[in-house]
N, C-alpha and C positions, 0 to 999 in steps of 0.2 A: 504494500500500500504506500503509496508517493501521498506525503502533501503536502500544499502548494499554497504559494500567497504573491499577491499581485497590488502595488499602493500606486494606484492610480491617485487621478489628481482632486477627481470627485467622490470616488468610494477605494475599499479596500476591499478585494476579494480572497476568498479562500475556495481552495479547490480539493477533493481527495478523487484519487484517480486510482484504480486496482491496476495488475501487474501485465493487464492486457490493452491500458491507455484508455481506459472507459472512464469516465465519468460518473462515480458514484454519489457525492454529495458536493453541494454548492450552496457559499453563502457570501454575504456581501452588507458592508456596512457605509452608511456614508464619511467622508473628511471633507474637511474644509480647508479652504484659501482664509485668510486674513485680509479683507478690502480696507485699503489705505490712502485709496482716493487717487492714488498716484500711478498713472498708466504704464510708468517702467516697474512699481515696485508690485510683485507678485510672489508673498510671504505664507509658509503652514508653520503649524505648529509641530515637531515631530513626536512629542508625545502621546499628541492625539491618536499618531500611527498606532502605538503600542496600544492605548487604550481599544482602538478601532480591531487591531491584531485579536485581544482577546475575546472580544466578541463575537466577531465572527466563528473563530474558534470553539466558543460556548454553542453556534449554533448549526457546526457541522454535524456536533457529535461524533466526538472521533470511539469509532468500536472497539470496546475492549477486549475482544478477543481476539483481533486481528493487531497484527504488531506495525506499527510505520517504519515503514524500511530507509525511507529518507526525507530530508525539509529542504525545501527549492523555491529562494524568492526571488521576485522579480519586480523593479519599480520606477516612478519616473523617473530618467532624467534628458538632460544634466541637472539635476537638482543637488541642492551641495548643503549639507548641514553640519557647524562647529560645533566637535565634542568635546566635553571636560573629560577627566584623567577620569570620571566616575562610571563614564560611559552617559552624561547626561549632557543633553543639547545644551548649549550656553546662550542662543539664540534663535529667534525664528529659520525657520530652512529656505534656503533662495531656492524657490522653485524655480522650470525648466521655463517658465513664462519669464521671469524676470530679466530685467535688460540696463539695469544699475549700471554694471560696465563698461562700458560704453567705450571709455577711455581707459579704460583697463584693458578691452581687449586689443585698441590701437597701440600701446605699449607690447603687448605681446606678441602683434604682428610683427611690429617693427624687428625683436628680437629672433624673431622664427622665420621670418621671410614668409610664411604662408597668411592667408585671410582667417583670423578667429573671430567666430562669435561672441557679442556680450552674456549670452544665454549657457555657454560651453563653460567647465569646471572652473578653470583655472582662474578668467577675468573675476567670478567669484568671489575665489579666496583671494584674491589678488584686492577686488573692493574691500573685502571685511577689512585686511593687513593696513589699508589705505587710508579707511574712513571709523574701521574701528579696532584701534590698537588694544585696548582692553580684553574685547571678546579675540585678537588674535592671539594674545599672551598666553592666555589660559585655552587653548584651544590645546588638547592631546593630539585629534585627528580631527583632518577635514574629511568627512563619511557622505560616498553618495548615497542615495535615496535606499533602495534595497542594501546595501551595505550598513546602513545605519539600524535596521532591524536584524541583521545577521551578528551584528555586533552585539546586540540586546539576546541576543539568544545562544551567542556560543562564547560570550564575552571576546573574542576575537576580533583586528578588527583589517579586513584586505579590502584594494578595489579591484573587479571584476575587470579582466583585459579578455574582449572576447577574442582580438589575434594580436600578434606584436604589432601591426601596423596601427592599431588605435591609440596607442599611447600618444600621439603630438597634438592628439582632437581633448585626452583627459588631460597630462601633463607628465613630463621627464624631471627627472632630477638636476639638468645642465637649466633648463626653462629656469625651475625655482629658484635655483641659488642666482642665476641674473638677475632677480626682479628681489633676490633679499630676503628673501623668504626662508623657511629652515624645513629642509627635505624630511627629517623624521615626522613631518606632522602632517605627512602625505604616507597613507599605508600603504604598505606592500602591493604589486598587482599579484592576480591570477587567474587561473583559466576555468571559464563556462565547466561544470565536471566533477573540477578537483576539491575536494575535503577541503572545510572551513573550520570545520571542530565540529561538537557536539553539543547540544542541548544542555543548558544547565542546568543548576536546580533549583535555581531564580525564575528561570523561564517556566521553567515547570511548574512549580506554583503557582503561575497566573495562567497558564494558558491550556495544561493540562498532559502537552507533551512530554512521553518521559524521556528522564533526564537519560542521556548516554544515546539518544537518538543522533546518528548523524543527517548532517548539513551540509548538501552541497553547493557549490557557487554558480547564482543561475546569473543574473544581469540587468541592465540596462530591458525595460518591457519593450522597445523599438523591436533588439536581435530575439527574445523571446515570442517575438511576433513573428519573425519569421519561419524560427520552427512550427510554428502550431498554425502555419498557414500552409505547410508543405511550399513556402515561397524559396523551394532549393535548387532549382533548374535558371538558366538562362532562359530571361522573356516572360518569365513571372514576376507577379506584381502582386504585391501585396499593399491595402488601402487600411492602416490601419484608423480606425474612425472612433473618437471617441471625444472627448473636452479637443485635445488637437489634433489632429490628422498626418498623419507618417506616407507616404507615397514611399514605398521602398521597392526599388527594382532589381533583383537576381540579373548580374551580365559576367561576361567571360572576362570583357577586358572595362580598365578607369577610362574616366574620360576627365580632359580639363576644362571646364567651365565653373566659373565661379556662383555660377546661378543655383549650382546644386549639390551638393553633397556629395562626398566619391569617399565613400570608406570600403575596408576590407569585409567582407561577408564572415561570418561564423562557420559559414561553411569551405573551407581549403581550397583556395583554386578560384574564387569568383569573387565577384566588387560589389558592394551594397550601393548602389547607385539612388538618392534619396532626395525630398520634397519634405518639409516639415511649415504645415501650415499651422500657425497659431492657435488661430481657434474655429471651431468648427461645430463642434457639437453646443462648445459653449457661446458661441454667436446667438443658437438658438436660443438653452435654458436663458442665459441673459433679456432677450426679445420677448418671450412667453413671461417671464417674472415682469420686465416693465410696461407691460404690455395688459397685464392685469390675469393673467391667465397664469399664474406662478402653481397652483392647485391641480394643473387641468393634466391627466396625463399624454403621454406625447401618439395614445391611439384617437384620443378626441383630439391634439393637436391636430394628426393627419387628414383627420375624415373632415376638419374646417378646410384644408388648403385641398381637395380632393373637387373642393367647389367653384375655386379658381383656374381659367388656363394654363398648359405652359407658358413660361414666359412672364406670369405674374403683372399679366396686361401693361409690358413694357414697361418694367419698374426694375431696375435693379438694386444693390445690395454688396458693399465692399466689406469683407468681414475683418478689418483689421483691428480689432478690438484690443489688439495688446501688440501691437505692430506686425509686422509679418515678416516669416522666415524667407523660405523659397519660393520662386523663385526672386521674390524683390529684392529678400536683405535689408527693409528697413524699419529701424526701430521705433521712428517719429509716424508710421503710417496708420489710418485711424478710420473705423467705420464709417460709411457713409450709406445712402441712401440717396440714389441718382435715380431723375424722372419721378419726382413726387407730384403728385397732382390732388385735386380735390376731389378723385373720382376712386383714390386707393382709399382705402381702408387695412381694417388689421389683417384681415386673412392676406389681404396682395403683399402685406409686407412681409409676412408668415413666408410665402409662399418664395417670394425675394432670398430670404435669409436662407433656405435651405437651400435653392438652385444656388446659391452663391459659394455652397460648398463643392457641387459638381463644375461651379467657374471655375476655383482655386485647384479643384484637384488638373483639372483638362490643362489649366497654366503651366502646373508643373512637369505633365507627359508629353507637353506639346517642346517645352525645353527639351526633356528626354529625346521625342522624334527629333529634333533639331541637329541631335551630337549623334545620328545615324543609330538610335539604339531599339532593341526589336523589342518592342509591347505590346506584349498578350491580353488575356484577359485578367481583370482587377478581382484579385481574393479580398473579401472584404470582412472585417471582423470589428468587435468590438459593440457598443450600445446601439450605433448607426444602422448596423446590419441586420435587425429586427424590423427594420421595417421595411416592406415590402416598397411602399412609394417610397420613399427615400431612395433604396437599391434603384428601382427602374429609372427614377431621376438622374442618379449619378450615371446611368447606363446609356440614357438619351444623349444627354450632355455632352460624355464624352464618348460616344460611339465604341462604345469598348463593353464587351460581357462583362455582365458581373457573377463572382462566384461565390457561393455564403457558405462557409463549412458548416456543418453539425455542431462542433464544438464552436461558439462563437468568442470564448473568450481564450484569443489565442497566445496570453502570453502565459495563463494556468496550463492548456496544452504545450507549448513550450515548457516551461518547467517541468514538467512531467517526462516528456522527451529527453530534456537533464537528465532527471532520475535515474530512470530507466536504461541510459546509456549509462550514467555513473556504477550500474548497479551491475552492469556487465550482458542486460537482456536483449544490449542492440550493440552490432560492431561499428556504428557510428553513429552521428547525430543525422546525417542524411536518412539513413536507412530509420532512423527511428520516426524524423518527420514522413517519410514518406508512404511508413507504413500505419499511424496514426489518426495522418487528417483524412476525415471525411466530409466530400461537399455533401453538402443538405439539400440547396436549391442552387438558382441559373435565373439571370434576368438577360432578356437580349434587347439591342438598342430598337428604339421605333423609328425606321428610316422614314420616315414622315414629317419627322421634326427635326430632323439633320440640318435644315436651313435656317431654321429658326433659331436655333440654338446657335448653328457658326455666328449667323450676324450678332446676335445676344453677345456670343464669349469676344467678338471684337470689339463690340463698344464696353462691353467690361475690363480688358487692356485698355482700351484707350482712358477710359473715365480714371483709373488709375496713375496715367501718366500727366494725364491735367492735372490732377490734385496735388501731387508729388510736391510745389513747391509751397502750394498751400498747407499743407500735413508739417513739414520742417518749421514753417514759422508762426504755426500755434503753437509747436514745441518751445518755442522759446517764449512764450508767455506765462509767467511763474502762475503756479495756482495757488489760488488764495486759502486759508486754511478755514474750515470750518467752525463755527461756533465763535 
C-alpha cells in the first residue's frame, strides 16, 4: 500500500493506492493563500500544510491490517519556505505565485548568464537574505514546498533534483556563495526514488503513520504530473489544470527560446518542454466569488455559461491576475476584460474567463509549433478536467484532443508510480507510468468553430500587446494601504 500526499495551492490531497496502482481511498482538504492586497506578494502559511496533512489523513483511514509500504509527497513549487533549526517555518512561505524578486532574479541573471525567474527558488531566498536579514539569520534550511513536509515527517531535510540538469533553475552552490549567501542552509539535493528517512514518532502521533515507515523523495507536482499523465513519449502533452496551468510537452531534443521553458524530463533521454500560466482555474474561483456566486458550485457555474455562445458574444478576458508566466514573462501584466458592452452581463463574463484559459493554453502550443515541435493530443488533469464543457472548450480553442485519464489527480498517481518503482514493482518510472494511467474519456475539436476561435485567439494577442505599456505603468503607482 503507497500513500500519497499532494499541497496544492488550494487544497491538500491524500491519496492511498494498492500495489496494482488502483486507487483505493481519497481525500482532500482545503489551504489557503494569505491576501495582502499586493499583486506581487502571494504568501501561505506552512503550518496550515501540516494541520491540512492530518486531516486529510484522519479521513483516509488508513487500514490497519494492511501495512504502508511507502510515503511519497509531492507539492507546489517553486515555493520556498524559511526553517528554524526546530524544523519550524520562521515565516510565511513564498509561494510559486509570488514575484517579490524581481531584482533578485536580475542579479542572478547577471551572475549565470541565463534568464531566471522572480517566481524560481533562488530570487526567493535571495529576497528574504535582502529584505529580511532577521528571518535569514535564523533560517536552518531554505525547504521547498513538498520538502518542507518531508522534513516534518522524517525530521530530515533534502531538495528533490528530479535530473542533474535542474539544478541552475533551483540553485548551485558557486550561484550562492556569489550572491553571499551560506550554502549549508540550502539542503542536500536528491533523486525522484531515493530514501529520505523514515516516519517518526512525532509524525506518528499526529497523523497516525507508523513510525519506521519509509519515505520516498517524490517532487516538485509539475514532474509528478507527468508520470501520472503517462506524458513519457515524445509529442505528448500534458495540461496540467488547476489554480495555474502547466502546459508541459515530452520532446527528444531542447529548444532555445526564451518564451518557454526547456528543462530536463524525469524521464532519461527527453526535455520537458513547458508553459506555466499563472492563473487559471483561479481566474475563475476569483470571478464567481466577486461576482457574487462565491456558494454556487462550479456544475451550476457550467450549466449558467452552457446558455451563452462561443465566443462569449465577442467579449474577451486576459487572465493575468498575478502577472503571467509563459509565454509573456511578465510580472506587471494584469487582468482585463476587452469588449465590454452594456449588452454583457455575468454569465458572458463567466463565459470570457474560462475561454480565456483555452487563449492562454493555444499561446503557449502555438510558441511550441513555432520552434518546429510535434503536439499531440493534451492529457488533461487536475480540478479543470471534471468538467466536461471546460474539456470541449479547451479542445475547440485549440484544435487539439483532449485526453482525461481515470485517475485525475495526477500528481497522487505520480507519487504512487514513485513508490512502486522505489519498491522494486517497476524497472523504471516509464514503465510504471505507462503501465498505470488510464484514459477515462476523449473530447474532439468542433471544426465548426475553428474560425471563430482563430480570429478570437488573434485579437486576444493583440489586446495583450496594446496593454503591455499600460500594465508597467500602473505598476508603478504605489498602492495605498488600507484602513
Amino acid at each position: 500500500m503507497i500513500l500519497t500526499f499532494d499541497v496544492g495551492t488550494s487544497v491538500l490531497k491524500g491519496g492511498i493506492f494498492d500495489s496494482a496502482g488502483t486507487l483505493i481511498s481519497r481525500a482532500e482538504v482545503p489551504v489557503h493563500l494569505n491576501d495582502r492586497g499586493d499583486p506581487l506578494i502571494h504568501e501561505a502559511d506552512a503550518n496550515n500544510w501540516i494541520s491540512a496533512l492530518a486531516l486529510v489523513t484522519a479521513q483516509l483511514e488508513l487500514p490497519s491490517g494492511d501495512k504502508v509500504e511507502a510515503v511519497v509527497v509531492s507539492g507546489n513549487g517553486p515555493t520556498l519556505v524559511p526553517v528554524g533549526s526546530g524544523g519550524e517555518p520562521l515565516d510565511f512561505a513564498m509561494t510559486w505565485m509570488d514575484r517579490r524578486g524581481v531584482e533578485e532574479a536580475g542579479i542572478i541573471a547577471e551572475i549565470t548568464g541565463r534568464y531566471v525567474d522572480p517566481t524560481f527558488y533562488l530570487p526567493k531566498a535571495l529576497w528574504i537574505f535582502r529584505n529580511k536579514p532577521a528571518v535569514y539569520r535564523q533560517t536552518r534550511h531554505f525547504c521547498t514546498c513538498p520538502e518542507f513536509i518531508d522534513l516534518y515527517l522524517t525530521g530530515r531535510a533534502f531538495t528533490v533534483l528530479p535530473s542533474e540538469q535542474f539544478a541552475p533553475y533551483i540553485w548551485t552552490p558557486g550561484t550562492i556563495e556569489k550572491l553571499g549567501m551560506d550554502t549549508d542552509k540550502f539542503p542536500p539535493f536528491i533523486r525522484p526514488g531515493e530514501p529520505m528517512g523514515e516516519i517518526r514518532l512525532e509524525a506518528e502521533e499526529l497523523l497516525g503513520i507508523p513510525a519506521g515507515t519509509p519515505v520516498f523523495a517524490g517532487g516538485p507536482d509539475f514532474v509528478m504530473a507527468l508520470l501520472g499523465t503517462a506524458t513519457v513519449r515524445p509529442g505528448r502533452v500534458c495540461d496540467r489544470a488547476g489554480t495555474s496551468e502547466g502546459i508541459n510537452l515530452c520532446a527528444e531534443q531542447p529548444v532555445e527560446d526564451s518564451r518557454l521553458m526547456c528543462l530536463p524530463h524525469i524521464i532519461e533521454g527527453y526535455t520537458n518542454i513547458s508553459g506555466i500560466i499563472s492563473t487559471s482555474g483561479k481566474a475563475l474561483s476569483w470571478f464567481k466569488s466577486i461576482s457574487g456566486r462565491g456558494e454556487l458550485d462550479y456544475e451550476g457555474l457550467f450549466e449558467d455559461i452552457c446558455q451563452v455562445p462561443p465566443g462569449a458574444r465577442s467579449l474577451l478576458f486576459l487572465p493575468y491576475l498575478a502577472g503571467e508566466r509563459a509565454p509573456l514573462w511578465d510580472p506587471y501584466a494584469r487582468g482585463t476584460f476587452v469588449g465590454l458592452t452594456a449588452n454583457h452581463g455575468r454569465k458572458e463574463m463567466t463565459r470570457a474567463v474560462v475561454e480565456a484559459v483555452g487563449f492562454a493554453i493555444r499561446d503557449v502550443i502555438e510558441v511550441m509549433g513555432e520552434n518546429g515541435l510535434s503536439i499531440g493530443e493534451l492529457r488533461v488533469t487536475g480540478g479543470q478536467a471534471k468538467s466536461p464543457l471546460w474539456n470541449q472548450i479547451k479542445a475547440d480553442i485549440t484544435q487539439r484532443k483532449i485526453l482525461v485519464p481515470s485517475v485525475q489527480d495526477s500528481e497522487l498517481l505520480g507519487d504512487a508510480c514513485i513508490g512502486l518503482f522505489a519498491l522494486g514493482n517497476y524497472s523504471s518510472l516509464a514503465a510504471a507510468s505507462e503501465s498505470l494511467v488510464k484514459i477515462g474519456r476523449s473530447f474532439t475539436p468542433n471544426p465548426e468553430l475553428r474560425e471563430l476561435y482563430d480570429r478570437l485567439f488573434e485579437l486576444y494577442r493583440a489586446s495583450y500587446r496594446g496593454l503591455k505599456d499600460v500594465f508597467s505603468k500602473l505598476a508603478e503607482i504605489p498602492l495605498e494601504e488600507e484602513g
